[in-house]
RODO-2510 file (C-alpha; in nm, 4 decimals, decimal comma):
residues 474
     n   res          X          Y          Z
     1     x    -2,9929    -1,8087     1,5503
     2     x    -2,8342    -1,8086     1,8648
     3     x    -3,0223    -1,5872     2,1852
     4     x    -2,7082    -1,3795     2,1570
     5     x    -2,7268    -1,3233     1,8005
     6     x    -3,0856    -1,2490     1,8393
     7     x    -3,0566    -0,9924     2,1164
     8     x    -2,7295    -0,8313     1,8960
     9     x    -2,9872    -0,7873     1,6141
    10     x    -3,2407    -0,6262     1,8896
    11     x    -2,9902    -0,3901     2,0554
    12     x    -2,6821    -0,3067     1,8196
    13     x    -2,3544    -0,5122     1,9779
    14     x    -2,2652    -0,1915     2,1629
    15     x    -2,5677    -0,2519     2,3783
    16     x    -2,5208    -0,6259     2,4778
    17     x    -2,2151    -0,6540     2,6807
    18     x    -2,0344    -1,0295     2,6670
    19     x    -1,6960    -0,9348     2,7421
    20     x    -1,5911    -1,1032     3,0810
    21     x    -1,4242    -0,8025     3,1669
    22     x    -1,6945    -0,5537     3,0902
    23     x    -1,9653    -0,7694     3,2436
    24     x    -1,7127    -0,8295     3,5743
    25     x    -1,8208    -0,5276     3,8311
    26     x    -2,2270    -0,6936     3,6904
    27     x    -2,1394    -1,0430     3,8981
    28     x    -2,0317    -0,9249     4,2069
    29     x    -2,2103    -0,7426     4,4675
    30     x    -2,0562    -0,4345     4,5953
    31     x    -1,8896    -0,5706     4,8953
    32     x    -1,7793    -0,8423     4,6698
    33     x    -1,9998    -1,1714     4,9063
    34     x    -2,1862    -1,3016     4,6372
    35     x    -2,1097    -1,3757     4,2684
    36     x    -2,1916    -1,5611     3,9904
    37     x    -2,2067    -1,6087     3,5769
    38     x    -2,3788    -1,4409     3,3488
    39     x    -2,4572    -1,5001     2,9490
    40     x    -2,4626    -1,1312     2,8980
    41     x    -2,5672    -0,7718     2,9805
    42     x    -2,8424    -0,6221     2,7917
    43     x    -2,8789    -0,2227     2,8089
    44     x    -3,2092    -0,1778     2,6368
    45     x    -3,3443     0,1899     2,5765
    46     x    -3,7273     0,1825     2,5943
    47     x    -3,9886    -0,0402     2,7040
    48     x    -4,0319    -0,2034     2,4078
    49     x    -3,6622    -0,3313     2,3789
    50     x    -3,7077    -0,4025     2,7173
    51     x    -4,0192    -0,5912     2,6074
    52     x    -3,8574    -0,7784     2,2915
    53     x    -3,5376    -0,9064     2,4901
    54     x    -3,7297    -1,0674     2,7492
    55     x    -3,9717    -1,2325     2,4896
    56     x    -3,6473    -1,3855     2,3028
    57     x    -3,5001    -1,4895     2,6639
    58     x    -3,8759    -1,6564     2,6887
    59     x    -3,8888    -1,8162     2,3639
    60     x    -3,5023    -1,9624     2,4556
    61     x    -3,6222    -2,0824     2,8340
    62     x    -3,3258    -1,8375     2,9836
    63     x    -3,3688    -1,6617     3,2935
    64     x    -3,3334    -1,3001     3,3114
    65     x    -3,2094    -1,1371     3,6087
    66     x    -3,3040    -0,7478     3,6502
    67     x    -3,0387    -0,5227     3,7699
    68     x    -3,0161    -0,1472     3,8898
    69     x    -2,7340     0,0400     4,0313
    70     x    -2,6653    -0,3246     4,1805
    71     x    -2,6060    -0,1632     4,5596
    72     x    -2,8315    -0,4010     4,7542
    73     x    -2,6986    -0,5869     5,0801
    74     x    -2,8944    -0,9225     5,0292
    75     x    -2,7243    -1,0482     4,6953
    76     x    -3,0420    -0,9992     4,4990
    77     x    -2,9354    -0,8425     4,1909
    78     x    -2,6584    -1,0562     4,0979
    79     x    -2,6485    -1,3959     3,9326
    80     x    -2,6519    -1,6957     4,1673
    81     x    -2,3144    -1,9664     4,1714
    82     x    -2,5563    -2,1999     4,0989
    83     x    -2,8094    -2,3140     3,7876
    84     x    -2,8071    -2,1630     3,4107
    85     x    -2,6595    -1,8271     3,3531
    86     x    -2,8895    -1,5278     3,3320
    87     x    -2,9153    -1,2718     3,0775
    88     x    -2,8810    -0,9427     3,2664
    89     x    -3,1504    -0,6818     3,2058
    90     x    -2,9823    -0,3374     3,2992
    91     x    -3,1814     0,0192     3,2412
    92     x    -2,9430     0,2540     3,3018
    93     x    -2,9875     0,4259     2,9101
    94     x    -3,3685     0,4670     3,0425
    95     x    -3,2923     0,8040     3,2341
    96     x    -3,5842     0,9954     3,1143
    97     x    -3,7633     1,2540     3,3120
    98     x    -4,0972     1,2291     3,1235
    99     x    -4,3616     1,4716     3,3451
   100     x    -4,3001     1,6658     3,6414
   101     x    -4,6484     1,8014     3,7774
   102     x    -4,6349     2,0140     4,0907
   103     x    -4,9660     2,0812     4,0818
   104     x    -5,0779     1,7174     4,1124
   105     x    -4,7610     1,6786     4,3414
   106     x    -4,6421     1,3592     4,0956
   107     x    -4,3376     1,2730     3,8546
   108     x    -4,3736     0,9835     3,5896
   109     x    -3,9528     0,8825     3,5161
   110     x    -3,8285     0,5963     3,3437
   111     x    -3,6996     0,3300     3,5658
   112     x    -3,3031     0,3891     3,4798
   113     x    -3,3249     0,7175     3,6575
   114     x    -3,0771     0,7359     3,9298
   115     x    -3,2625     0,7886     4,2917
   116     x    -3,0673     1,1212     4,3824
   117     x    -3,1513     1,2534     3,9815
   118     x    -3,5011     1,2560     4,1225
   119     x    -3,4584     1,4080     4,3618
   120     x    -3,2764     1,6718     4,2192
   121     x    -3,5828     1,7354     3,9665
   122     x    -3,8373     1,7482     4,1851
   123     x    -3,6463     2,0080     4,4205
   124     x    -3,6362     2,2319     4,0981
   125     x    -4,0032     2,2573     4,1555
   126     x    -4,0090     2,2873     4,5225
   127     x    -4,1239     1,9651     4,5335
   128     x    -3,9360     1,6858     4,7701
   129     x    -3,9740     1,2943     4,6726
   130     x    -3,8442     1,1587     4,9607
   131     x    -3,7309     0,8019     4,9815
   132     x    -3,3369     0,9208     5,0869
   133     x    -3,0999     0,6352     5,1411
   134     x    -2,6521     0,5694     5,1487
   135     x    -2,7043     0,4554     4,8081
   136     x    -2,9314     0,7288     4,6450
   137     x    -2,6111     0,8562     4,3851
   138     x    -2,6083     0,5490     4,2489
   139     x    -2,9393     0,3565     4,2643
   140     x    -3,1827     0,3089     4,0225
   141     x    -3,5716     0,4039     4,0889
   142     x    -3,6714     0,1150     3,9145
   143     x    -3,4204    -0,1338     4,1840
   144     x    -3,5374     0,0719     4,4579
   145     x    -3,9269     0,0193     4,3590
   146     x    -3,8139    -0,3754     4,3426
   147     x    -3,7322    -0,3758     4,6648
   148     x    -3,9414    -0,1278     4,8801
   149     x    -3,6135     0,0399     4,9819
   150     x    -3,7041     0,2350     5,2425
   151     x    -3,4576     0,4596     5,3837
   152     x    -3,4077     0,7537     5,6829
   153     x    -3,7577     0,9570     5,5918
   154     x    -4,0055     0,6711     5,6357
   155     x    -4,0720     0,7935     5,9496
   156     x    -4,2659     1,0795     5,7902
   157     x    -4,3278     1,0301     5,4345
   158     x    -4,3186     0,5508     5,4481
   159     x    -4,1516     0,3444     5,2571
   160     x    -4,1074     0,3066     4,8956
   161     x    -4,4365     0,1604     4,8267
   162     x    -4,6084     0,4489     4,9963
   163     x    -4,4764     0,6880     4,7371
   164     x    -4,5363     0,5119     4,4319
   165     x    -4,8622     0,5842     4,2254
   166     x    -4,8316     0,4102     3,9198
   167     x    -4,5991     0,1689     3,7320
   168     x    -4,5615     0,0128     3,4242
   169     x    -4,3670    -0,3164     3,3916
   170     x    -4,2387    -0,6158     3,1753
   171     x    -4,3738    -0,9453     3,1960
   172     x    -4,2452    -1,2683     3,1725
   173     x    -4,3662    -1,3061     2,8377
   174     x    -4,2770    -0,9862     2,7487
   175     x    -4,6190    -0,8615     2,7836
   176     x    -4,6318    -0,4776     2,8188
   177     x    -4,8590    -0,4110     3,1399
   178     x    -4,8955    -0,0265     3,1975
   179     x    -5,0874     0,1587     3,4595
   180     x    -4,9120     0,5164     3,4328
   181     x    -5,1440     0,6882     3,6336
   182     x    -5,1385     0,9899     3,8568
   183     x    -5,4136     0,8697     4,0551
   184     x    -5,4640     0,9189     4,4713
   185     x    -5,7706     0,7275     4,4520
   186     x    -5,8685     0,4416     4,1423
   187     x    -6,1104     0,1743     4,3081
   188     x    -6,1543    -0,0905     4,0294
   189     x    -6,0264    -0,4104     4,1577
   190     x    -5,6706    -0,5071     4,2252
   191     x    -5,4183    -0,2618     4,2563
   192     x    -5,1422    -0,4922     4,1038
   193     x    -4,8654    -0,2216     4,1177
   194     x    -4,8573    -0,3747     4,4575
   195     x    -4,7641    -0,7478     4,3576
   196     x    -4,4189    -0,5566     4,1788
   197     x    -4,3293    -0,2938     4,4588
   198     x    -4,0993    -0,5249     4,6569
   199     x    -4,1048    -0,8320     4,4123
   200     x    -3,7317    -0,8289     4,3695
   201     x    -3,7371    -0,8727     3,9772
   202     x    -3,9385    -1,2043     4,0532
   203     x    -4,2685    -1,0979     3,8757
   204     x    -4,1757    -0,8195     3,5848
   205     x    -3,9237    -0,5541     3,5047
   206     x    -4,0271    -0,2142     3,6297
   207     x    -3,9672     0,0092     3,3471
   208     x    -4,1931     0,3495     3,4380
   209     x    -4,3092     0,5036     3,7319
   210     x    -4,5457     0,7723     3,8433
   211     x    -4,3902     0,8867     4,1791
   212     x    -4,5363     1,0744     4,4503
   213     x    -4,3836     1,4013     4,5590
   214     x    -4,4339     1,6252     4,8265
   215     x    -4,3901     1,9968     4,9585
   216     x    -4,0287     2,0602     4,9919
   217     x    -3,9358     2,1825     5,3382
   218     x    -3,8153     2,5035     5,3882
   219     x    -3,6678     2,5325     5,6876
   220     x    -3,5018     2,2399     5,8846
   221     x    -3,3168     2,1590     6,1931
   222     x    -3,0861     1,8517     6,2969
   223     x    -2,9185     1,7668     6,6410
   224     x    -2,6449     1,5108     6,7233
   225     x    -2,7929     1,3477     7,0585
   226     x    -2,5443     1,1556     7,3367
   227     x    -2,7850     0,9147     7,5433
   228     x    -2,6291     0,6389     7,7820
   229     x    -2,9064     0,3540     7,6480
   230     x    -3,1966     0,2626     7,3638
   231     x    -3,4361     0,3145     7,6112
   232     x    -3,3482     0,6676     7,7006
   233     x    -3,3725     0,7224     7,3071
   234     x    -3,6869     0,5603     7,3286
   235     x    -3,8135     0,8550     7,6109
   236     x    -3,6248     1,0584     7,3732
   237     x    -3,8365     0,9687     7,0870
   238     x    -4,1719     0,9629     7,2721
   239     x    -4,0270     1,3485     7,4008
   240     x    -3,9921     1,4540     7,0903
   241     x    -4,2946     1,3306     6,8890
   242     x    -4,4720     1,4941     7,1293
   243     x    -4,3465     1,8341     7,1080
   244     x    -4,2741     1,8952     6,7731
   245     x    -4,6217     1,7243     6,6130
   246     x    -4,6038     1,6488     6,2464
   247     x    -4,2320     1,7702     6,2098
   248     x    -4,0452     1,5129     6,3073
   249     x    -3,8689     1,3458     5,9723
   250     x    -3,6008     1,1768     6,0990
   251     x    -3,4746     0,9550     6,4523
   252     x    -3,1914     0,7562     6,3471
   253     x    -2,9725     0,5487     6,6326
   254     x    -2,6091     0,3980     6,6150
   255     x    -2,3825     0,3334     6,8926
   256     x    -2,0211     0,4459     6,9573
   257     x    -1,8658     0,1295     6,7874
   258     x    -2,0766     0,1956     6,4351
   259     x    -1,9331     0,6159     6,4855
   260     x    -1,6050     0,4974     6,5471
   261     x    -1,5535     0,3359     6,2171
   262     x    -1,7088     0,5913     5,9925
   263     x    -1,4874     0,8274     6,2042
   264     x    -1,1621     0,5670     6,0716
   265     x    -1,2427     0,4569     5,7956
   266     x    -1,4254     0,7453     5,5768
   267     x    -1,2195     1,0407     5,4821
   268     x    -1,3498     1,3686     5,6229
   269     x    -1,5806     1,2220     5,9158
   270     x    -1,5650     1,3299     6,2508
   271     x    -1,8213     1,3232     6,5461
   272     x    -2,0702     1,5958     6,6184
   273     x    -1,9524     1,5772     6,9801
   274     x    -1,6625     1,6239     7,1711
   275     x    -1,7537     1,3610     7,4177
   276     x    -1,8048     1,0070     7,3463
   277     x    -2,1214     0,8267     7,4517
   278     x    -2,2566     0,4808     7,4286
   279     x    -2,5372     0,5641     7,1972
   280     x    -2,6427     0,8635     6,9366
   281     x    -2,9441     0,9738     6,8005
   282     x    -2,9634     1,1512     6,4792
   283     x    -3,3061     1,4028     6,4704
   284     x    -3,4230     1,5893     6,2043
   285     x    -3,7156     1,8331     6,2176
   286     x    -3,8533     1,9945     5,8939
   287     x    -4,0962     2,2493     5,8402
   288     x    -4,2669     2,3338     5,4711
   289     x    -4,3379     2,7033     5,5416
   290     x    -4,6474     2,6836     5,8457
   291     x    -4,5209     2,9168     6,1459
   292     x    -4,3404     2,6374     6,3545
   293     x    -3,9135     2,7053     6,3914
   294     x    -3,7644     2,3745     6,3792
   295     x    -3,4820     2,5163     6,5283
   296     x    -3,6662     2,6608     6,8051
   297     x    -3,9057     2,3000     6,8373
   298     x    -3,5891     2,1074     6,8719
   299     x    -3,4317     2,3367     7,1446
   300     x    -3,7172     2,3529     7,3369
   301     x    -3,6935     1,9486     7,3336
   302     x    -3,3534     1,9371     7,3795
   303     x    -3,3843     2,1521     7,6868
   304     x    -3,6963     1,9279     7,8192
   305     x    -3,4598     1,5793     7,8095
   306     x    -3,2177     1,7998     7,9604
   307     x    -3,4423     1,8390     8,2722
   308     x    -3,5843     1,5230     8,2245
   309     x    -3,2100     1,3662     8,2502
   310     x    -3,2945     1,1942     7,8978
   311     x    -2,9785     1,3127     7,7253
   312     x    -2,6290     1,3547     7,8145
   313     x    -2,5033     1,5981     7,5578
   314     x    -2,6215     1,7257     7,2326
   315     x    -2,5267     1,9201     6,9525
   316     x    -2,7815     2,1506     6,7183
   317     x    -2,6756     2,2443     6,3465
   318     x    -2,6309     2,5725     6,2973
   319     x    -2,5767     2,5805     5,9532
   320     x    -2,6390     2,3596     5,6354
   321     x    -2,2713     2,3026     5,5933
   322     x    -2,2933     2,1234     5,9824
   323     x    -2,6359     1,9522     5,9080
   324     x    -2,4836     1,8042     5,5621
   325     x    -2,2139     1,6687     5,7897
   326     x    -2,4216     1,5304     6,0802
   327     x    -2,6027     1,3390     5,7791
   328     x    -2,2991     1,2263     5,6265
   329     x    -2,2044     1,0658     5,9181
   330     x    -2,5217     0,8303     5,8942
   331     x    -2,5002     0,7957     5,5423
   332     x    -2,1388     0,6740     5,5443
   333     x    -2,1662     0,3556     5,7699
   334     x    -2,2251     0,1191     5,4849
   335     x    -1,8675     0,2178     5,3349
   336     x    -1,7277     0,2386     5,6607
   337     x    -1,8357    -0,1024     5,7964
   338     x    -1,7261    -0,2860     5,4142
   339     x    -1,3885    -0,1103     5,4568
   340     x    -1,3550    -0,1947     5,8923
   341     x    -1,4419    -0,5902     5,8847
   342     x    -1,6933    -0,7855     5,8108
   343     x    -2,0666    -0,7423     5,9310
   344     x    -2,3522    -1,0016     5,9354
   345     x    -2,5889    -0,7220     5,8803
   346     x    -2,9422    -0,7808     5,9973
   347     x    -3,2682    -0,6211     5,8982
   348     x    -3,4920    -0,6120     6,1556
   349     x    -3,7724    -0,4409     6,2711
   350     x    -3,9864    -0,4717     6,5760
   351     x    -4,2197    -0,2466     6,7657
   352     x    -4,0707     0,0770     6,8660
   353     x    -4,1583     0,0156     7,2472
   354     x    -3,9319    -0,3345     7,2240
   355     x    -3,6095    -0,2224     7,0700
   356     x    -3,4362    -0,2165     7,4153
   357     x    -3,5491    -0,5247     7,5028
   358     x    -3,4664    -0,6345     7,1304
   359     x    -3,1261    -0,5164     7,1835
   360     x    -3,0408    -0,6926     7,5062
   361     x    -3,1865    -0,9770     7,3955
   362     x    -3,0238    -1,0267     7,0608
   363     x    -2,6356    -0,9331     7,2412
   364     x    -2,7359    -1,2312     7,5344
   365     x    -2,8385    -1,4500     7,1922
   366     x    -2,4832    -1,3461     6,9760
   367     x    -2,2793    -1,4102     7,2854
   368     x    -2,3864    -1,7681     7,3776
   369     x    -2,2354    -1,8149     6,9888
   370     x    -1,9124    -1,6321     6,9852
   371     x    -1,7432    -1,4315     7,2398
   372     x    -1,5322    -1,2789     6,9400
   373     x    -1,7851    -1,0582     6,8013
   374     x    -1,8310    -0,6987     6,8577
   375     x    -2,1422    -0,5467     6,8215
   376     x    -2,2274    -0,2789     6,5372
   377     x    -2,5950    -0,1270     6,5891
   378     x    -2,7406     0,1175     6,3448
   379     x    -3,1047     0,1972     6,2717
   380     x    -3,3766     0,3700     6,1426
   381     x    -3,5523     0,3965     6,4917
   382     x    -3,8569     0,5912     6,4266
   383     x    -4,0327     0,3182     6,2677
   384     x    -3,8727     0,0554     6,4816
   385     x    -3,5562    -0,0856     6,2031
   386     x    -3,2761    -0,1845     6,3637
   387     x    -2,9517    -0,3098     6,1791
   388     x    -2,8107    -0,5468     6,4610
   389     x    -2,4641    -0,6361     6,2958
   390     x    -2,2635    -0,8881     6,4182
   391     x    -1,9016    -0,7300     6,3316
   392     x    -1,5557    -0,9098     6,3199
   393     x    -1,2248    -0,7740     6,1853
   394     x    -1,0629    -0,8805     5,8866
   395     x    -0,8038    -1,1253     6,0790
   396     x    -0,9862    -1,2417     6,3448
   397     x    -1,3034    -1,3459     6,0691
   398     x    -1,0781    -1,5252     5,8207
   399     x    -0,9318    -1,7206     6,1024
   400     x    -1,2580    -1,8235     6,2181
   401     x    -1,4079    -2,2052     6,0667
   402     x    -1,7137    -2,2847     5,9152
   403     x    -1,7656    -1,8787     5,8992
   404     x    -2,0819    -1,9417     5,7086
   405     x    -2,2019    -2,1957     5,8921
   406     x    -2,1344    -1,9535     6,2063
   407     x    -2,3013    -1,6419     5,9975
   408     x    -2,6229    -1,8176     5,9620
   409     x    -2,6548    -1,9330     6,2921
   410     x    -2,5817    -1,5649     6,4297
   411     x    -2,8302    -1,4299     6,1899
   412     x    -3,0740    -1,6645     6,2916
   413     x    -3,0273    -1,6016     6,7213
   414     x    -3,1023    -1,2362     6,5700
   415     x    -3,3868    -1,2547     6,3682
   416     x    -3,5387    -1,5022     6,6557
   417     x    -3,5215    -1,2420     6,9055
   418     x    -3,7045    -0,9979     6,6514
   419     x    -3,9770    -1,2885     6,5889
   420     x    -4,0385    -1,3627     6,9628
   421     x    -4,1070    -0,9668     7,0096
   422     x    -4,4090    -0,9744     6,6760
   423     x    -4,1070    -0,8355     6,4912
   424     x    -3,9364    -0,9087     6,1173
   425     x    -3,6275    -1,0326     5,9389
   426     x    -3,6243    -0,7849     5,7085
   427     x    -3,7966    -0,4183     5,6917
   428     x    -3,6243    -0,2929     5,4010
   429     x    -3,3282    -0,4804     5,2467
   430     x    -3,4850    -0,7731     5,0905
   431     x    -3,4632    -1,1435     5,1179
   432     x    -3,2555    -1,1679     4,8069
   433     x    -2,9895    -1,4708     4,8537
   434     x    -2,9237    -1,3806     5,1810
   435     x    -3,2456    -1,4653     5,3635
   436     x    -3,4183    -1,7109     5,1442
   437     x    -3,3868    -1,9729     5,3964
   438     x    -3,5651    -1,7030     5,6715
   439     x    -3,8767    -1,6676     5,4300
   440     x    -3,9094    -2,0967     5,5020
   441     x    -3,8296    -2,0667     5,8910
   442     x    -4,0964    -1,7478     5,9224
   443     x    -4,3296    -1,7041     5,6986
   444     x    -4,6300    -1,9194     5,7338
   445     x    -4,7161    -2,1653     5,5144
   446     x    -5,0456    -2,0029     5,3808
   447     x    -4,7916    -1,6616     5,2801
   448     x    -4,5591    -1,8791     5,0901
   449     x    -4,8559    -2,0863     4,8867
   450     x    -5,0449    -1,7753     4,7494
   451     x    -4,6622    -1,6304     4,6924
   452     x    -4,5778    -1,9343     4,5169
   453     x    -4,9463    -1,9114     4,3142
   454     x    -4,8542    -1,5381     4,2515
   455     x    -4,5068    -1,6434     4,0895
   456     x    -4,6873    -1,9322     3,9034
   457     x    -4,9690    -1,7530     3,7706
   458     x    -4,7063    -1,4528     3,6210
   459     x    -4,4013    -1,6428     3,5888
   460     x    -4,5162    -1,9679     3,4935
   461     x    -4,1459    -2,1039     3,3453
   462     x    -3,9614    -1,9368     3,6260
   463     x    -3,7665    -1,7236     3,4412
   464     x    -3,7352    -1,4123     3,6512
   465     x    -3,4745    -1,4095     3,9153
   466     x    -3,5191    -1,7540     4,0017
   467     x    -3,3861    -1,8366     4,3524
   468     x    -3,4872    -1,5254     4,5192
   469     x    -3,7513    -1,4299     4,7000
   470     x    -3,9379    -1,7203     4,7202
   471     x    -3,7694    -2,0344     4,8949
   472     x    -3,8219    -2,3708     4,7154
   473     x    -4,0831    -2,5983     4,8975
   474     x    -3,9232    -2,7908     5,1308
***
């Protein structure tokens, strides 16, 4: 029997996809850079179907390729042009809700669940779980787990990984390993959840979770900040961690070229201000009931940079409906920037007290390349991620030659400039397809062995999203 017989006799036929045209939005990622083939799309609907199609894919020596809501920006979750076709692993019929335990501030959920579906349940309770991204309508917990996706509240609350507690997961073999557990503190050896919270479907499927939640704030202010530089939102930042102590959820950074094209290219955007500035900052105070006002904190700050000649002009929220759509502004540049051009998006981080000098440094690096691109800069500066985006229109990039020869050598002259300052390539994207050959230029050699031992010792036919992740050895 054939694998695809087999998995038809696993699943029903309704629930393994091999129509071209069905499969077709499954190749692609969403702004269409990287595709490939696939053999088919399974949808199982429990861990143990997950578990049984991934032991016939074993026994038949064919890779399997774990997908979510497939909106990641490194071409992870989407079958390479290259080497045999995968059979796509897809949870989205794994939507369960299982616990929800206030008490114990934790939520187990399959790993179908859409991000912004958790959300949603965990606010029922007054409870917040707060990894909050663009994507978070459409992702799936278990893609975002695979990735460490972190997001515009790590600032307060970390990244993915800091807000998982337990997981349960498919292995290679189609071994069921489950450690479901609700559990702050569990000192008995390894805490292998950790070797599948940012393994990019290279290890297991995640199919469970036990998520961490957190009081939901009650009370919340947000301000739309004009500032001539990054390092008078860097005095800006230092201001305001100061004065508003454990508050502070949110510092987020773009310039006036990354607001002009959500403004022109996203329905129903418009800036906070009525004056333009080079840069904007994006702040967000929350409270979860204690006697600070967030709204008085971040006038009090507000009025401090004033004084201090820190900011130029600002803008305070006075109402949810005008703090939705300061937020939407941030949350729209991913749609805006696919629709404007096209952007060699970066993932940096570096040390908050560098990213001026980062900055700088990386637009001297782009322009000794090309004088023809503009300069996109978005990021999550709190915790020091910077998007640095290289950004050419439509016209002017499809006239260009050897574009991808030119896109890896501007996203290396980036990711140098983070290196030289102790920074990284990538704080919360992924490597994916995108950066493979980064992992080989900057990790050491003693990361990429015990990676490569890690991958052997679970994976040992490299079946698992082979070609991601973890660079062949040169």
């Amino acid at each position: 029997m054939s694998l695809v017989d087999e998995l038809i006799a696993l699943l029903g036929a309704k629930n393994l996809i091999t129509d071209a045209a069905e499969m077709a939005s499954s190749l692609e990622d969403w702004r269409g850079r990287y595709s490939g083939e696939a053999l088919c799309i399974a949808r199982p609907a429990s861990t143990e179907e997950v578990s049984a199609v991934v032991a016939c894919c074993h026994r038949h020596k064919v890779p399997v390729l774990p997908q979510g809501g497939n909106t990641g920006l490194v071409g992870g979750s989407v079958p390479s042009s290259s080497g045999p076709a995968p059979v796509i692993v897809n949870l989205q019929r794994m939507r369960r809700i299982s616990v929800v335990d206030p008490i114990n501030n934790s939520m187990e959920v399959q790993a179908g669940c859409v991000l912004a579906a958790v959300q949603d349940a965990a606010q029922t309770v007054d409870r917040l779980y707060p990894v909050s991204l663009g994507a978070e309508g459409s992702c799936q917990i278990g893609g975002t787990i695979a990735t460490n996706a972190g997001g515009i509240s790590v600032l307060r609350y970390g990244n993915t990984r800091d807000n998982v507690l337990g997981l349960e997961v498919v292995l290679a073999d189609g071994t069921i390993w489950s450690e479901l557990r609700a559990l702050r503190k569990d000192n008995t050896g390894y805490d292998l959840k950790h070797l599948f919270i940012g393994s990019e479907g290279t290890l297991g499927i995640i199919t469970a979770a036990v998520l961490k939640l957190h009081p939901l704030p009650t009370r919340a202010a947000v301000a739309w900040v004009g500032v001539s530089s990054p390092s008078k939102a860097i005095e800006l930042l230092v201001l305001t961690r100061q004065l508003s102590g454990s508050s502070l959820s949110a510092f987020e950074l773009m310039n006036q070229l990354q607001l002009d094209l959500v403004v022109e290219h996203v329905p129903q955007r418009r800036s906070p201000l009525e004056t333009e500035h080079p840069w904007y900052v994006l702040i967000e105070l929350a409270d979860t009931g204690g006697s600070a006002d967030p709204d008085t904190a971040l006038t009090g700050i507000l009025e401090q940079a004033f004084e201090n000649a820190i900011v130029d002009n600002a803008a305070i929220a006075s109402n949810e409906t005008q703090r939705a759509a300061m937020w939407e502004v941030r949350h729209s540049v991913s749609e805006a920037n696919k629709k404007g051009g096209v952007g060699l998006t970066t993932d940096c981080a570096v040390p908050v007290s560098t990213i001026d000098t980062f900055i700088e440094r990386a637009n001297a690096a782009v322009s000794k390349i090309t004088p023809q691109a503009s300069i996109v800069i978005v990021g999550h500066m709190g915790d020091g991620n910077i998007h640095y985006i290289p950004f050419f229109p439509f016209a002017v990039w499809n006239a260009l030659e050897q574009r991808e020869t030119l896109g890896h050598a501007l996203r290396r002259a980036v990711n140098d400039v983070a290196a030289a300052l102790s920074g990284t390539f990538s704080a919360e994207h992924g490597v994916g397809q995108t950066s493979l050959d980064e992992m080989n230029n900057y990790k050491s050699s003693a990361s990429l062995a015990l990676m490569r031992a890690i991958k052997q010792a679970v994976d040992p036919l490299g079946l698992f999203n082979p070609g991601r992740l973890i660079p062949p050895e040169k």
